[in-house]
C-alpha positions as CSV (number, residue, x, y, z in Angstrom):
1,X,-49.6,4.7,16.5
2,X,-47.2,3.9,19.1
3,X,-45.9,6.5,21.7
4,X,-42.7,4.9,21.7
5,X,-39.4,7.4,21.4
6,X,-36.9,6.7,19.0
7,X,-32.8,6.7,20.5
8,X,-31.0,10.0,19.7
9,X,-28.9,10.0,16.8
10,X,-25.5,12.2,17.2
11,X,-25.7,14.9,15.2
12,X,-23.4,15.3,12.3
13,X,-20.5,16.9,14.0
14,X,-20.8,15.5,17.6
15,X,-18.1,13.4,19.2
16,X,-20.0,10.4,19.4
17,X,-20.3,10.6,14.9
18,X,-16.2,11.7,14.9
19,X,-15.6,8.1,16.8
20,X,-16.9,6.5,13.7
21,X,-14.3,7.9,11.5
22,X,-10.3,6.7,10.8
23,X,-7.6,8.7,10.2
24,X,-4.6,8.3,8.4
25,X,-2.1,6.8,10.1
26,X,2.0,7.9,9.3
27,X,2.8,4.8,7.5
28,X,-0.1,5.3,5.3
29,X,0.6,8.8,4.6
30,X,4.4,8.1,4.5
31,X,3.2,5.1,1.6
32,X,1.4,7.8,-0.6
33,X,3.9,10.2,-0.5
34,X,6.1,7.3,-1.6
35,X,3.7,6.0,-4.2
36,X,3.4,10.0,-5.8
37,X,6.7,10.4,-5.9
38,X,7.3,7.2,-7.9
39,X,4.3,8.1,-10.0
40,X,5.8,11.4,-10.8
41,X,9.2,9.8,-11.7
42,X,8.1,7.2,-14.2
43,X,5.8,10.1,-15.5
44,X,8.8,11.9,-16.4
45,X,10.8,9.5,-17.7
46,X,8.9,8.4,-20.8
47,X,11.6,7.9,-23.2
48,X,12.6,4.2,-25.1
49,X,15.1,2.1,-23.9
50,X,17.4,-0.8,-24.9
51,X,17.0,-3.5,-23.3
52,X,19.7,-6.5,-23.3
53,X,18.3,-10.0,-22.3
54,X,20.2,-13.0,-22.3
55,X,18.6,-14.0,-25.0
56,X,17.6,-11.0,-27.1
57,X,17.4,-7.3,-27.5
58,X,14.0,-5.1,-27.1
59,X,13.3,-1.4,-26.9
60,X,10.8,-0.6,-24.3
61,X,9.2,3.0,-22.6
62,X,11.3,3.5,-19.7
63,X,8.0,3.9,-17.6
64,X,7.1,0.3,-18.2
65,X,10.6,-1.0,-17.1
66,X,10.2,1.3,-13.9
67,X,6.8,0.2,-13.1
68,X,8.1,-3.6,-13.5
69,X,10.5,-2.7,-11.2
70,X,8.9,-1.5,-8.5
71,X,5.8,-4.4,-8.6
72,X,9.2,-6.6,-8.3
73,X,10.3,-4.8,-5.1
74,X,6.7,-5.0,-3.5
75,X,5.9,-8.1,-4.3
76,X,10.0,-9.3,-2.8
77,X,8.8,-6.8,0.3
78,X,5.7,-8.6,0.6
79,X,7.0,-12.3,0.7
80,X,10.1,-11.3,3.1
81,X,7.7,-9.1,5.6
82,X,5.4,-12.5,5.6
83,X,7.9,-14.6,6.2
84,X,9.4,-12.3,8.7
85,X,6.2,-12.1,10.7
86,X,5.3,-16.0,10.6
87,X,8.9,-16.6,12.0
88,X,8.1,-14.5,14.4
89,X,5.2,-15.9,15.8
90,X,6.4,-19.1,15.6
91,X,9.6,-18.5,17.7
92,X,6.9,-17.0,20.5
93,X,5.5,-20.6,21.1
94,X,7.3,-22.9,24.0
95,X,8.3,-26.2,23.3
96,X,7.7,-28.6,25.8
């Protein structure tokens, strides 16, 4: 057997095992407000709908044609913030 000591571990609620943790920051809580609310809004609206297509006609839960539209408006959010950011950086190099 060894006499050696082990290192201290912090206990549960010290500082040093609080440093360890995140918290939420705004935008994230600010993003699930967002995504309940939604949620609760297609929830409620769970009635058919017409549909008119250029080429057809077609009766569809107005949930699914919510959903659809708001994976439409991330994904357009998510290409335009990307591009956004990558003109960004590209503008901060000097040419020369």
């Amino acid at each position: 057997m060894s006499d050696e000591v082990s290192p201290e571990r912090p206990a549960a609620g010290s500082e040093l095992a609080k440093q360890g943790e995140r918290s939420l920051s705004p935008k994230q809580v600010g993003s699930a407000a967002l995504v309940a609310v939604v949620a609760v809004f297609a929830v409620l609206n769970l009635q058919d709908v017409t549909m008119h297509w250029i080429v057809g006609t077609t009766h569809t839960p107005l949930i699914v044609l919510i959903a659809f539209c708001v994976l439409v408006g991330v994904a357009i959010g998510y290409v335009v913030g990307r591009r956004t950011r990558a003109e960004g950086r590209g503008s901060s190099k000097k040419s020369g």
